[in-house]
N, C-alpha and C positions, 0 to 999 in steps of 0.2 A: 701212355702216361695219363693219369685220370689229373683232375681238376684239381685235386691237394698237390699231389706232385707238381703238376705245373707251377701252382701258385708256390711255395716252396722255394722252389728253382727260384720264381721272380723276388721274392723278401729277400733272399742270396744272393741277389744280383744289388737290390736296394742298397743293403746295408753295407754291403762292399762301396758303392758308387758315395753314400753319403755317411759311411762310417760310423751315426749314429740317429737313430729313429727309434719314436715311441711306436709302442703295438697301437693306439689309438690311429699315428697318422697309417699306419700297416692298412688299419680296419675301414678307414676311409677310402685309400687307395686303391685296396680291393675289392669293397663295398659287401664287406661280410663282417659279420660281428667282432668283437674283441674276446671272445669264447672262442672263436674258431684260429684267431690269431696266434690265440696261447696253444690251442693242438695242433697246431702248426710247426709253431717254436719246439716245443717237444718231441717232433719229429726231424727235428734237423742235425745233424748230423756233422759238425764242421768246426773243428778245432778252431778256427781263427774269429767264432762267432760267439758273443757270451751274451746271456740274458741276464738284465739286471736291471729292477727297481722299476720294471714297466720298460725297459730302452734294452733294445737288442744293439751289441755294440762290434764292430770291427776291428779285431785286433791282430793286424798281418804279424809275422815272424820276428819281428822286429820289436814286438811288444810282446813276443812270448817270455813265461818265465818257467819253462818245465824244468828245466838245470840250473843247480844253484847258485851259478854262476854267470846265467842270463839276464837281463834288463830286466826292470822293473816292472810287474804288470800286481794290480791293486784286488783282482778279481781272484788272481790265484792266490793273494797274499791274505785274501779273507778266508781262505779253508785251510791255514795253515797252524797250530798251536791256536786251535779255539778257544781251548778249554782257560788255556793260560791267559789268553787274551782278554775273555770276558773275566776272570779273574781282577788282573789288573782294573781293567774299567770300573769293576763295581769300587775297588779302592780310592781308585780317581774319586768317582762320586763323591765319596765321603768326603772330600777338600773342597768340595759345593756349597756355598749353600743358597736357598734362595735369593733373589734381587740380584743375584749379583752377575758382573759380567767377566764375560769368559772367549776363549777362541781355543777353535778347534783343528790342528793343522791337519793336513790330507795324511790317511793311513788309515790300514787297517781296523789298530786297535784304536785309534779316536772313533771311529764306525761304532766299534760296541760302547764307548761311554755316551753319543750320542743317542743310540739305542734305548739307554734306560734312565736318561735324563725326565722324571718324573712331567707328566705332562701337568700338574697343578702349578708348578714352579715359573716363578715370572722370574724369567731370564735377555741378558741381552748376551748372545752370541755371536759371534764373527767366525765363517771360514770360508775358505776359498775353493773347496771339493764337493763333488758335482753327488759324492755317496752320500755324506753330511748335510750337504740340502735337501736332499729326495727326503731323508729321516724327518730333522727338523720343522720343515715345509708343515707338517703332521702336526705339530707340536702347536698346540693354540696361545700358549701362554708366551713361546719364545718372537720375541723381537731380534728379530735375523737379518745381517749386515752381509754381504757376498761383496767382497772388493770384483770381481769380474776379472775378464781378460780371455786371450786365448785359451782352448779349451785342450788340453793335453790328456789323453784316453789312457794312457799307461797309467795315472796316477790318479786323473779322473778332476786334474788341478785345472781352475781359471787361472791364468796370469797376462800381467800387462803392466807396461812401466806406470799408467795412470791407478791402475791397482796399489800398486805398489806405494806411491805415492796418496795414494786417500788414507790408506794402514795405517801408513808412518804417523798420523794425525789423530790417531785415535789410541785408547786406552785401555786395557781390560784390568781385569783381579789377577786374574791367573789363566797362565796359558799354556796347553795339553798339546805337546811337539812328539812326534814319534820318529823314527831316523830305520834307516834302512841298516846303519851297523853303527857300533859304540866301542869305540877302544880309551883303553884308558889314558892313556899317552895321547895317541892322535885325534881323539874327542870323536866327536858324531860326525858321520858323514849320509849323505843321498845320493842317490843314482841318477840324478839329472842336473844338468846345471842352471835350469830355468827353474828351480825350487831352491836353488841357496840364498838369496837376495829374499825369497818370499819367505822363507823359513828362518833366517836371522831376524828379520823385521818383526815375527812371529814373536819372537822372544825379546828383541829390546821393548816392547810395549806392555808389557805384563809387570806388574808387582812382585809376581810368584812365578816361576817357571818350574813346570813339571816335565822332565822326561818320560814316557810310557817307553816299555822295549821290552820285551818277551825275553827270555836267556839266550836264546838262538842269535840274538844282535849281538852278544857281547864279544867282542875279538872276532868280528866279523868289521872286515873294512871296505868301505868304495873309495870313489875316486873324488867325489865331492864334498869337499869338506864346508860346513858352515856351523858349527858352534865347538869349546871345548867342552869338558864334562864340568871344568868349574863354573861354564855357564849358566847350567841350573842348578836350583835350588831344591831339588825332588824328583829321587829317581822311583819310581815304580816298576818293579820285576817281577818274576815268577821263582819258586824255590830252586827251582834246578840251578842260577846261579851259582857259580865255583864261590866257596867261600871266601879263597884266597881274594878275590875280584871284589867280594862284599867288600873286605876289611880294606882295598886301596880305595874305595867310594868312600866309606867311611873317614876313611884317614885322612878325606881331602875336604870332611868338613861337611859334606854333604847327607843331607837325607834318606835313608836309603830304603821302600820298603817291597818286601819281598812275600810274595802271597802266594 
């Protein structure tokens, strides 16, 4: 076993033992450059290991989501309906505009609105997801709020009752919620239950509540429920959208658009 290999082995052993580490602390650990750390990572080989934003992250079985039927994991949920996603996003945008403040819930597609939220834009933003800060963090002009908390890898969420509790206090424009499935009847639900307390809270502080949700969520249900569909005010989708589905959104009074 030559010297990559070994070292290899040990970042595998790392990331399993602290489930989440930047390549920096990698490169210090093993006292070789953050170049060598990345042909490292490249060479690894391990379904339960995902590189992302600079942080190699730990994701046992339990956080897998190869079947679509499995728990949530946020990494695979970003190579999913891209095209549709970033769609949506750039729509979002247009309900921006500058000064103004905003909150980003954990998800995928809030990932791509944060993405292309213009860096000249003086913004106050609020979320609680560890993908949306890494973006953000970037962002010179954004004044960024992180309620904090435990750190949950499937979804990539901070939460904590004191979290929770700072949110409640505070106010946005308009707030960008995404949901893991949307029925019409049974409203939005998510796949954990430490995000419905943070995801309601989400949406009573906003003026404007916008749902983002790709067509794939639609009559897709979990087991967590935390808002109806008359909760918001603005749904954002993709065309594939069953028409039939349009016109009960519509008919319920709501915004509905479809890119």
């Amino acid at each position: 076993m030559n010297k990559q290999e070994t070292r290899i082995k040990e970042i595998i052993k790392t990331v399993k033992e602290q489930r989440r580490v930047s390549i920096n602390y990698l490169a210090e650990k093993f006292n070789v450059s953050v170049m060598t750390i990345r042909r490292d990572i490249g060479k690894i080989d391990n379904s339960e290991i995902d590189y992302y934003h600079g942080i190699l992250l730990y994701l046992p079985p339990v956080f897998s989501n190869q079947q679509d039927d499995s728990p949530y994991s946020i990494i695979t949920a970003l190579t999913k309906k891209k095209e549709e996603k970033q769609r949506i996003a750039r729509k979002a945008l247009s309900l921006i505009k500058p000064n103004e403040s905003i909150l980003l819930s954990s998800g995928s597609t809030t990932e791509y609105l944060a993405k292309i939220i213009p860096s000249e834009w003086k913004m106050e933003i609020i979320c609680s997801s560890l993908n949306n800060v890494n973006i953000l963090l970037n962002n010179p002009n954004c004044r960024l709020t992180i309620p904090g908390g435990e750190f949950h890898a499937s979804s990539m969420v901070f939460q904590s009752a004191e979290g929770l509790e700072m949110l409640k206090k505070m106010r946005v424009k308009t707030t960008f919620i995404s949901a893991y499935g949307v029925d019409i009847n049974l409203g939005a639900t998510c796949s954990a239950s430490f995000e419905r307390d943070l995801r309601q809270t989400e949406i009573q502080i906003a003026e404007t509540r916008v749902l983002l949700a790709d067509s794939s969520k639609f009559g897709r249900i979990d087991h967590i429920h935390f808002a109806e569909i008359t909760d918001f005010d603005i749904i954002i989708t993709d065309t594939a959208l069953p028409a039939e589905t349009a016109d009960k959104i519509r008919d319920l009074g709501l915004t509905l658009y479809t890119v």
